[in-house]
Phi, psi and omega in degrees: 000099173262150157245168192263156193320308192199117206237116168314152171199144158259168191215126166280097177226135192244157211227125151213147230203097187276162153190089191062244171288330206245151188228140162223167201210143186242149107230137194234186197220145145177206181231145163218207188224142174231143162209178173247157183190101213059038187084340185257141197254162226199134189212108193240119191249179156220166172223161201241114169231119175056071174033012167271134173288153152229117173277120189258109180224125179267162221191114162226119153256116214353276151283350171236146178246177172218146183222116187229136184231140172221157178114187184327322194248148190224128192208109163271073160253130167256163153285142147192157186244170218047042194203130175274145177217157165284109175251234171191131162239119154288158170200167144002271178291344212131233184231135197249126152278083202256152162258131177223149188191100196277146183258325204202114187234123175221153179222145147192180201204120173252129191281322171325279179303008152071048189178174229188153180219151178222120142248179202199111146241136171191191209221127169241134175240152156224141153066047147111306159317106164297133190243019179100149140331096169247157186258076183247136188273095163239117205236131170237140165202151234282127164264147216255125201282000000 
């Protein structure tokens, strides 16, 4: 799969959220970048919440992934699939515990069409407490200079 050093992108990331009976659904749009770097491929965003940038940076290596969020919101979830792993949410009040354990970590980059996908299923627990099941969905393609 080749990619270029470093590739402008708009980015498409869709959110859906199981929790007992009930589904919800997030999506936002914005521009990054994607490139590769040791082998791990890196899909880097920024998003606007509540009139704050939060810098959005995705990590996909083979079974595993990493998702780091920075700015007003500070958010560490790692991957691995089957497997549980330990993460972080900041807020405010303090430190958040988070648990995750991915069912389904896919990537892929067609080079031609110049455009691309990271899905992420996975069981989020915080401070212990299961928090549902997500679905996220993030589709990219080369933004035009």
């Amino acid at each position: 799969m080749s990619v270029p050093s470093e590739m402008p992108v708009k980015v498409q990331v869709k959110t859906i959220i199981h929790s007992g009976n009930s589904k919800e659904e997030y999506q936002l749009e914005g521009s990054g970048r994607y490139f590769i770097k040791n082998n791990a491929y890196f899909l880097q965003y920024e998003e606007i919440m509540e009139d704050q940038r939060v810098k959005t940076i995705v990590k996909v290596a083979g079974n595993e992934a990493l998702i780091l969020r920075s700015g007003p919101l500070k958010m560490r979830l790692p991957f691995r699939l089957h497997t549980k792993q330990q993460g972080s949410y900041e807020i405010a009040a303090g430190t958040l515990e988070i648990e995750t354990r991915a069912n389904r970590i896919d990537h892929s980059f067609n080079q031609d069409l110049r455009k691309g996908s990271v899905e992420l299923l996975y069981d989020l627990s915080v401070q212990g407490s299961r928090a549902g099941t997500y679905h996220l969905e993030i589709i990219f393609e080369e933004e035009e200079q």
